[in-house]
C-alpha positions, 0 to 999 in steps of 0.5 A: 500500500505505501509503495502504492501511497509513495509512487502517487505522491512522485508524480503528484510533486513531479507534475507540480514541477513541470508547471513550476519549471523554467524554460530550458534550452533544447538540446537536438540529441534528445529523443524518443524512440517509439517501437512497435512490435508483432504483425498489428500492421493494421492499427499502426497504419490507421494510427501513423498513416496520416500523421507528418508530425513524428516517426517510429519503427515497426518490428515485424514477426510472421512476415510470411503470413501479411496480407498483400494490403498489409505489405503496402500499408507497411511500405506506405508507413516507410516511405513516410521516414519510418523504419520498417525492422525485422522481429524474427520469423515466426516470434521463438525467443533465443531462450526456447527450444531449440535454442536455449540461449546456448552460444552454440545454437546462435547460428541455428538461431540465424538460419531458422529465425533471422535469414527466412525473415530477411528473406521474406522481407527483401522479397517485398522490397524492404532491406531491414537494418534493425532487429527487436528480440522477441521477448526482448531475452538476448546474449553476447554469442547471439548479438553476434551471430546477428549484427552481420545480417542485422546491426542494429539490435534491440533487447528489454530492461529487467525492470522490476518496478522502477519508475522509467526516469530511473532506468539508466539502460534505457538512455543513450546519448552521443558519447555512449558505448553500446552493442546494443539498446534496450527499451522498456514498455508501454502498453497495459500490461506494463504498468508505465502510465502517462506521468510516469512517460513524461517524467522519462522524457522530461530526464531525456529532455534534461540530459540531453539523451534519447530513451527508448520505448516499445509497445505492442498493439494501438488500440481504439477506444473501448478496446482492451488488451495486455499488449496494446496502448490506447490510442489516447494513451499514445497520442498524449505520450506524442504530444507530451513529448513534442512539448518538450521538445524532443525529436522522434527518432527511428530506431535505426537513427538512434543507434546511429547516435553514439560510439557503438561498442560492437555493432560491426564483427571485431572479425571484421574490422581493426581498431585502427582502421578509417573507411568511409563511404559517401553517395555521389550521384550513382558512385559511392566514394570510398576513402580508407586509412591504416587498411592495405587493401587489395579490393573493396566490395559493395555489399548490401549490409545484411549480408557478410561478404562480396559475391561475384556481380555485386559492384566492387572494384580493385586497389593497388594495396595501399594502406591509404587511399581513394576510389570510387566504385558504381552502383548500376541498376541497384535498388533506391533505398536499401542500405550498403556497406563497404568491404576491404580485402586483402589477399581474400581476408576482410580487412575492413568495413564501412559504416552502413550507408544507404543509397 
């Protein structure tokens, strides 16, 4: 009961305060992410579909069981700006059978639950970069297995009854170092009502940082369920979030806020290296540091390695220099990644970069 008395009482003096307080200057890294996960493609369209005023990423299960008017409707919410991820699958979380969340099992969890779902995906025309776990379970062995395929990953806090505010796991600012990002969640079944979102984001707006959330379902009124968000619930947290003055990022352009600890293979590239690459009309310019190479592919980034008719060209070895490789005929809209060999062996690789 006192638990109960004592969190009434932390919003009743935070609300207070956010009348009381003064007028600060907004920082542009900060943030809020909203995610959604599952195959409720319906009721996110008919929530986003007409609004211009914020973006959110839609990590999609059961790709293979959508509708042809669902795919469209997921394809007319990304030419929006935004995100369309990857959710697995058919939903098995890393800690069910056959997995178990056994290191050994993370490339049958790749081939079973992550590379159908590509598949299925860039069949439609989407080309994911990001990935929400089912249940949110997730370890380092499976981080892993998946980055080359999907970089940008995303678990859950073990929140075990924190306000939001608190939860340090769930911010991120430019200076931060992660492998990956959590979010917590905000539909019913979690408890997290509207005081308790602001106050989250009133820290992100403070601090300078990006938080992210997650919800399931949005529901109409009169509508119930454990893993759905009112649709007034919603709007109030969108609209409590641009009196604040944050940005609506998508996940894929949050994680690419900060200096990400493991987001490409430790195979892949050495600490010393310096590669970038930039779109120039239908070239993309290459410029490598501290890397001999040999040849540069150019990859689609959910894949691992060149393949014979992807574009590419050679290098005469040297540790430093500049190229620029053509993209004919390639798909608008998917993103890339630029691969250095030398003598066969990866010896680098760029920043995914999207064309």
């Amino acid at each position: 009961m006192w638990r109960v008395v004592s969190r009434f009482i932390y919003y009743f003096v935070f609300s207070i305060g956010l009348l009381l307080a003064p007028i600060t200057v907004y920082s542009a890294s900060s943030g809020v992410v909203l995610t959604f996960d599952d195959t409720s493609v319906n009721q996110w369209y008919d929530f986003f579909a007409e609004r211009n005023d914020v973006k959110a990423t839609f990590f999609v299960s059961h790709w293979h069981t959508l509708s042809s008017p669902q795919v469209e409707k997921l394809r007319s919410l990304q030419n929006k700006g935004n995100e369309i991820g990857c959710h697995s699958y058919d939903h098995i979380p890393i800690h069910h059978a056959p997995y178990l969340s056994e290191p050994a099992n993370a490339p049958l969890y790749v081939a079973q639950q992550v590379l159908p779902a590509i598949a299925n995906m860039q069949a439609a025309g989407f080309y994911p970069q990001s990935f929400a776990y089912p249940n949110g379970r997730h370890n380092e062995a499976y981080d892993d297995a998946l980055r080359p395929y999907l970089p940008y990953l995303r678990a859950t806090t073990s929140n075990t009854g924190q306000p939001l505010s608190t939860l340090n796991e769930l911010y991120h600012t430019s200076s931060s170092r992660y492998g990956f990002l959590s979010g917590d969640g905000i539909d019913s079944s979690y408890q997290h009502e509207l005081p308790e979102i602001t106050a989250a984001m009133q820290r992100a707006k403070d601090r300078g940082e990006i938080l992210t959330l997650y919800a399931h379902r949005i529901l109409p009124a009169g509508e119930t369920h454990a893993y759905g968000t009112p649709a007034s619930k919603l709007n109030a947290v969108i609209e409590q979030a641009k009196a604040l003055g944050l940005r609506f990022y998508t996940f894929q352009e949050a994680y690419q806020v900060g200096n990400r600890s493991g987001a490409v293979s430790s195979t892949v590239a050495p600490s010393s290296a310096a590669i970038s690459a930039t779109v120039e009309g239908d070239r993309v310019r290459i410029q490598w540091d501290n890397t001999p190479t040999d040849f540069i592919g150019i990859v689609p980034a959910n894949q691992t390695d060149w393949q014979a008719g992807m574009a590419g060209a050679t290098a005469d070895g040297s540790a430093a220099g500049k190229l620029g490789i053509t993209l004919a005929n390639a798909p608008r809209g998917q993103a890339y990644v630029a691969i250095l060999y030398r003598n066969t062996a990866k010896v680098g690789v760029s920043a995914p970069f999207n064309w």
